[in-house]
C-alpha positions as CSV (number, residue, x, y, z in Angstrom):
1,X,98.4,120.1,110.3
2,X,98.7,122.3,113.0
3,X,99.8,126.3,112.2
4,X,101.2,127.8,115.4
5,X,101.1,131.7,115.4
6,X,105.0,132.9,115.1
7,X,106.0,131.1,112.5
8,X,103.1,132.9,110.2
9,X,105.0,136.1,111.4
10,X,107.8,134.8,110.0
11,X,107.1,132.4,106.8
12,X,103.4,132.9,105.9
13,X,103.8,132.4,102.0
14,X,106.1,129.4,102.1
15,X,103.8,127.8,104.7
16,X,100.8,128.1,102.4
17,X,103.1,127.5,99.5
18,X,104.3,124.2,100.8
19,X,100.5,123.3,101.9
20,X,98.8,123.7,98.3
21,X,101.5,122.3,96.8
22,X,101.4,118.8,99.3
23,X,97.4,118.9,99.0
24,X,97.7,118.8,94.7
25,X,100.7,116.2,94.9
26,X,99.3,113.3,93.0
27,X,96.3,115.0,92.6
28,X,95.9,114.3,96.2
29,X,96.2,110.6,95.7
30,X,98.2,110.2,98.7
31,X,97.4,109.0,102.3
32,X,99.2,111.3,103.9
33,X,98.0,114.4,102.7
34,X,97.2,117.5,104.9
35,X,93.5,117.2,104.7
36,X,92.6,119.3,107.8
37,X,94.8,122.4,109.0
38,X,94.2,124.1,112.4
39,X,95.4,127.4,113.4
40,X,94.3,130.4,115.9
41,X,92.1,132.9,114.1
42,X,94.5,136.5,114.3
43,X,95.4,138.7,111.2
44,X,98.6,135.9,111.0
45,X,96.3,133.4,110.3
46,X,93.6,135.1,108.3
47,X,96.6,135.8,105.9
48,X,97.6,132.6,105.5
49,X,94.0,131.8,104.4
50,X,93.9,134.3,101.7
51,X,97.6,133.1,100.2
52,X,96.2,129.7,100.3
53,X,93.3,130.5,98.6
54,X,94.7,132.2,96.1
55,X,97.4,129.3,95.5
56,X,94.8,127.3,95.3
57,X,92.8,128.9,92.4
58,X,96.0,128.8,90.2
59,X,96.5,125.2,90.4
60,X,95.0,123.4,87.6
61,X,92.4,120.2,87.8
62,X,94.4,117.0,87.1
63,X,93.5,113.4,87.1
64,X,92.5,111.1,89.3
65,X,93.3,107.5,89.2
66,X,90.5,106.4,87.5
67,X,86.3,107.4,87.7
68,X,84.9,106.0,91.0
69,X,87.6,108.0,93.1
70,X,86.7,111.3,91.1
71,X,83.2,110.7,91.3
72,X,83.4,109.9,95.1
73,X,85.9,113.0,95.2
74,X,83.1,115.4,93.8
75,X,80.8,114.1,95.9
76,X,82.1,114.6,99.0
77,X,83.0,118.5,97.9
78,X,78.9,118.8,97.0
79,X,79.0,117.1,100.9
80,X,80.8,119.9,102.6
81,X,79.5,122.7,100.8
82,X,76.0,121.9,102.0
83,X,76.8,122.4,105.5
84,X,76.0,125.4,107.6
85,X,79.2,127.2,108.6
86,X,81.3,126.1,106.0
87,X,82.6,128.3,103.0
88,X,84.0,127.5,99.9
89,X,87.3,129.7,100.0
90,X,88.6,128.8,96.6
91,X,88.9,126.2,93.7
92,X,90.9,125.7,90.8
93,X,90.2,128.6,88.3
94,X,90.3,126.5,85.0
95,X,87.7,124.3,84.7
96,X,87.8,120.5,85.3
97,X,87.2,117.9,82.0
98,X,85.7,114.8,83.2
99,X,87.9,112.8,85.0
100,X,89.4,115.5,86.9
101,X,89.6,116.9,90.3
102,X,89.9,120.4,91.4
103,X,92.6,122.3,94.0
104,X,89.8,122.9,96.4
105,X,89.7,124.6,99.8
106,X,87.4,125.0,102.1
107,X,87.2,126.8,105.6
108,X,85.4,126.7,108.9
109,X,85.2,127.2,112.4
110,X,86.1,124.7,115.4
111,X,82.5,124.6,116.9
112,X,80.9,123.4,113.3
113,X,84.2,121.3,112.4
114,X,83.5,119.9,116.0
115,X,79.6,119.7,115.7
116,X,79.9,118.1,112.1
117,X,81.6,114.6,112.4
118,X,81.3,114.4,108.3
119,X,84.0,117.1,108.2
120,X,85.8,114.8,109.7
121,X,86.0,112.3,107.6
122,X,88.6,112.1,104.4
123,X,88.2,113.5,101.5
124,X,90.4,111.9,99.3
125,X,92.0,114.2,96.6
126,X,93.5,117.7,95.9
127,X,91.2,118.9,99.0
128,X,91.8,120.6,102.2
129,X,89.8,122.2,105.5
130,X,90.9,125.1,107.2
131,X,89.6,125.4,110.7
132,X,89.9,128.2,112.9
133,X,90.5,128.6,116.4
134,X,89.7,130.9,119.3
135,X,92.4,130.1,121.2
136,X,95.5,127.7,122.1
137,X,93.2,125.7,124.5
138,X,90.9,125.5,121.7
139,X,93.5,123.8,119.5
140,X,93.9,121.4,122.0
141,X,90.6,120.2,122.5
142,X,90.4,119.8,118.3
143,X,93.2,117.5,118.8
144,X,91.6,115.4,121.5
145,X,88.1,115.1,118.9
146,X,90.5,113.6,116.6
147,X,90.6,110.4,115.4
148,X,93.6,108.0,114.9
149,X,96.1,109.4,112.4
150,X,99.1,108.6,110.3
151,X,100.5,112.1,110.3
152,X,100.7,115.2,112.6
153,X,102.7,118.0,111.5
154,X,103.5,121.3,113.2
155,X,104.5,124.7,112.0
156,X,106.2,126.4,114.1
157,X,109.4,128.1,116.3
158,X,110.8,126.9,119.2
159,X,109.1,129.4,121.0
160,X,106.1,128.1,119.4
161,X,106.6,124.4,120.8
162,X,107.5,125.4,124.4
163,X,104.1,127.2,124.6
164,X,101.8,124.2,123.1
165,X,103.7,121.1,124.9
166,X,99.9,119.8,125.8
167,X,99.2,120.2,121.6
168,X,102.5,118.2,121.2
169,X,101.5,115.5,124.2
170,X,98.5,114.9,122.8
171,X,99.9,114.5,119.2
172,X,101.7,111.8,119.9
173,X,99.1,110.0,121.6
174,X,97.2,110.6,118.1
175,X,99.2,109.6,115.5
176,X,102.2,107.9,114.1
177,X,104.4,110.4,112.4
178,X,105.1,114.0,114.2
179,X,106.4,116.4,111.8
180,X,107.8,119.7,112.7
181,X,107.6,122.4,110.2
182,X,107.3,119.9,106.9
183,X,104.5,118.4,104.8
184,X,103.7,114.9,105.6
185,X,103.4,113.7,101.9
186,X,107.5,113.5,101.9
187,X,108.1,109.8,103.5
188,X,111.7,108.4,103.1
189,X,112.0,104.7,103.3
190,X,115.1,104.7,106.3
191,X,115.2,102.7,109.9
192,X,113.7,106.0,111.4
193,X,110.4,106.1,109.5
194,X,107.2,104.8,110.8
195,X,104.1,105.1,108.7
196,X,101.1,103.8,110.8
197,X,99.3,105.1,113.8
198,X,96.1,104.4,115.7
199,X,92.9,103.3,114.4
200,X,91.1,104.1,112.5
201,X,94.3,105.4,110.5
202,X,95.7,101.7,111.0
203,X,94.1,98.6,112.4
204,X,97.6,97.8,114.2
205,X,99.7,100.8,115.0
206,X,102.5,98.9,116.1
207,X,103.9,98.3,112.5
208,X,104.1,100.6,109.6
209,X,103.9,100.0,105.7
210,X,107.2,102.2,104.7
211,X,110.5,101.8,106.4
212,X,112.8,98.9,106.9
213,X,110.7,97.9,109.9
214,X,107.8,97.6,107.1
215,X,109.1,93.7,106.4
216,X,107.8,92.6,110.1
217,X,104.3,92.9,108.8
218,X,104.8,90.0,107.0
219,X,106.1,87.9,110.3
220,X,104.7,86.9,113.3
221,X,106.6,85.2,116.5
222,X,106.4,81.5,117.3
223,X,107.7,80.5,120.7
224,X,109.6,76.6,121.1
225,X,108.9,75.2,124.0
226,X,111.2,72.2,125.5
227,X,112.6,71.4,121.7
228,X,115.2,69.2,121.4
229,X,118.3,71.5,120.6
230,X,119.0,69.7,116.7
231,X,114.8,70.0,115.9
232,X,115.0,74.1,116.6
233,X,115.2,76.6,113.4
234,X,119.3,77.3,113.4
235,X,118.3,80.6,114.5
236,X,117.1,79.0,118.0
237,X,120.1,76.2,118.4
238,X,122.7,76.5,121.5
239,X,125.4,77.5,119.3
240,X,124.8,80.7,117.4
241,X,125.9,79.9,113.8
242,X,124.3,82.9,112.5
243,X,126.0,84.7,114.6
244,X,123.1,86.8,115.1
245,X,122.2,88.9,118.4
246,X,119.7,86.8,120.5
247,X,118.3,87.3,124.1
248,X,119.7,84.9,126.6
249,X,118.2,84.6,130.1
250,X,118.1,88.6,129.6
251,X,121.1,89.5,128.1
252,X,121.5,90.6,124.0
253,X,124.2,88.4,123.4
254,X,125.8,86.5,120.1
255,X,127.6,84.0,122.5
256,X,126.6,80.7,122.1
257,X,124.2,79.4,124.6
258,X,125.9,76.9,127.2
């Protein structure tokens, strides 16, 4: 998630608001939540930090889906608190039984988040990194060290977009879903939706797993060669029974082939 600086001037609280409350959604049990955030380091930015934080601290622990993802969520918080340049900026307040996981936000710079490839990597649950930047161009070269994703969101004005069209270019070369000022754990199942991207997010970014397009993952295209008209699936035969749109010598057509 990328945080660009006019719309903190004009929504701060509801942008960190909407960001703890996307991160703790299931407990952070979803694939698409906001597990890095990006943003240029001004008093804007510095503000939204602090509301998160504190946002943060008030959410209680809740469950996880069962041990091994808890365990494996703790462990990767022990992970990035052990690296050099990164601060713990705030945790759930109440304390977590066993079997729980913690709101838990962390924040560093864009030379360790760049230097540390394990901060790159997920950390599955109510967890999120903050990483600040030193400038616009510096955003940009964050984007390019990333990896294949599902999601990309931007917060943002208009303003905000016509000044970062090489953050928005490179975006899309990135991941599957670009999402302009929203949280990406909202996915509606619609014609429009595409929920894949490039690897490693996906290992074919061509399809996606949510969406009415999501049945093709389940087909593949055989080609017939010089059949005899009355041994080709109905779909295939000269007259169009179906009555289904088909491509004929390069035409989308439902006429019956001659």
């Amino acid at each position: 998630m990328f945080v660009l600086p006019n719309a903190l001037k004009q929504r701060v609280s509801a942008i960190a608001e909407g960001l703890v409350q996307s991160v703790t959604l299931g407990v952070g049990q979803f694939c698409t939540n906001p597990g890095l955030v990006f943003g240029v380091q001004d008093e804007g930015f510095s503000e939204f930090i602090e509301q998160t934080a504190k946002l943060a601290a008030s959410a209680a622990p809740g469950n996880m889906l069962y041990e091994g993802i808890c365990i494996r969520f703790h462990q990767g918080v022990e992970r990035a608190r052990s690296i050099p340049g990164v601060r713990l900026a705030a945790q759930s307040s109440a304390a977590a039984k066993p079997g729980q996981a913690p709101a838990t936000v962390f924040v560093t710079d864009s030379r360790t988040f760049l230097e540390q490839e394990a901060l790159h990597e997920e950390l599955f649950g109510p967890g999120t990194l903050i990483v600040t930047c030193s400038s616009a161009t510096e955003l940009e070269r964050i984007a390019l060290a990333l990896p294949g994703q599902l999601t990309a969101t931007l917060h943002g004005t208009e303003a905000d977009l016509a000044q970062h069209q090489n953050l928005v270019s490179i975006l899309q070369q990135k991941a599957g879903r670009l999402i302009f000022n929203g949280f990406p754990t909202g996915v509606e199942v619609c014609p429009a939706m595409h929920h894949g991207g490039p690897y490693p997010a996906t290992t074919y970014p061509q399809f996606t797993s949510v969406g009415t397009a999501a049945i093709r993952r389940f087909a593949r295209p055989v080609c017939f060669q010089n059949f005899p008209d009355a041994l080709l699936p109905v779909e295939l035969q000269n007259k169009n029974l179906r009555k289904i749109w088909r491509v004929i010598d390069g035409q989308l057509t439902k006429d019956d082939c001659s």
